[in-house]
C-alpha positions, 0 to 999 in steps of 0.5 A: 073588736071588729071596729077597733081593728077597722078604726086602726087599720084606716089610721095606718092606711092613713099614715101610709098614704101621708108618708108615702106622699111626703117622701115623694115630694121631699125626693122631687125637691132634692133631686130638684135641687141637684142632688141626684142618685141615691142622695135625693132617697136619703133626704126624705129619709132624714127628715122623717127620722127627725119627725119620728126622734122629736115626736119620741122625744115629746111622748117621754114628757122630758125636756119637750121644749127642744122635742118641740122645737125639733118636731117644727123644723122637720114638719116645716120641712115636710110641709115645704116639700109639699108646697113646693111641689104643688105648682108653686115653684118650677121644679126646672129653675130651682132658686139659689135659696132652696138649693142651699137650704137642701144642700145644708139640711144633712147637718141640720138634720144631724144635729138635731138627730143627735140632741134628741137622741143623747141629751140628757133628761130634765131631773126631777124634783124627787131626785133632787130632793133625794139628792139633798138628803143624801148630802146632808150628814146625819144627826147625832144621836141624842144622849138619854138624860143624865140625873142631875147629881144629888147632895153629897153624903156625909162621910160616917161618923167616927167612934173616937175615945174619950181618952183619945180626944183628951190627949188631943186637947192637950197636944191642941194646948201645947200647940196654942202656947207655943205658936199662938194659934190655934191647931189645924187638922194636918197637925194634929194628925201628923201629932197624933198619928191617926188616919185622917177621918179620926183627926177630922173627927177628933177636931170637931170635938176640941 
């Protein structure tokens, strides 16, 4: 437990040390550049708060590119200042070039900052998909099969009587004479003044 807390604790002196040095470049370059009082103090505030969004941006392992993208401008920023300031510039003849670049870093530094912060995540393939089927409409329900009709039932035989289907003959006989064909069951209903099952009945026996 010992040399873990050791191990972190060299790694936070470490960054303490690194940070501390970097602000104090990124200030003597702006100050440099013409921006005194408690301007040259923010410029190396906005750079490692750009440092610190691109890098949250990155660890939550959505749209990395622009995190990427960001991360570099800042450290190039960074990294600048500490070469600027390592005998490689004349802090007292600051060129033309430098000055504007410090002059236009804010908005750069703003841009970036709101990008990174309110930009929306890449969606993932699951919510897509999830997406999709909510969209779809849902399947109809399936019927249960219907039982295919089977033949129908003949109707039941009616009981006619002798006498009855006798009289029909002759009223069938009658018929033929005077028109010259033969009854149809509707007629010899109507004639005999029986329900329709006895007329069918009694024509299937003339």
């Amino acid at each position: 437990m010992r040399a873990q807390l050791a191990r972190v604790d060299a790694v936070l002196v470490q960054a303490l040390i690194a940070a501390a040095l970097s602000f104090a470049h990124l200030y003597d370059v702006a100050s440099a550049a013409g921006q005194d009082g408690w301007k040259a103090w923010a410029y190396p505030v906005s750079v490692d708060l750009l440092l610190v969004a691109a890098w949250r941006r990155l660890r939550t392992g959505d749209a990395k590119a622009a995190g990427w993208c960001w991360f570099v401008i800042a450290l190039t920023a960074s990294l600048g200042a500490n070469v600027a300031t390592a005998g490689l510039l004349d802090l007292d003849q600051v060129p033309a070039w430098l000055r504007i670049l410090v002059a236009g870093w804010p908005a750069v530094a703003f841009l970036g900052g709101t990008l990174l912060a309110h930009s929306a995540p890449a969606p993932h393939e699951d919510t897509e998909e999830q997406d999709d089927q909510g969209d779809a409409p849902d399947p109809a329900p399936e019927l249960p099969a219907q039982p295919a009709p089977g033949p129908t039932p003949a109707p039941p035989a009616v009981a006619v009587p002798a006498a009855l289907v006798e009289h029909a003959r002759k009223v069938a006989a009658e018929h033929r004479t005077r028109t010259g064909t033969a009854i149809d069951t509707p007629t010899l209903r109507a004639r005999l003044g029986v329900p329709a099952p006895m007329a069918e009945a009694i024509a299937a026996h003339l």
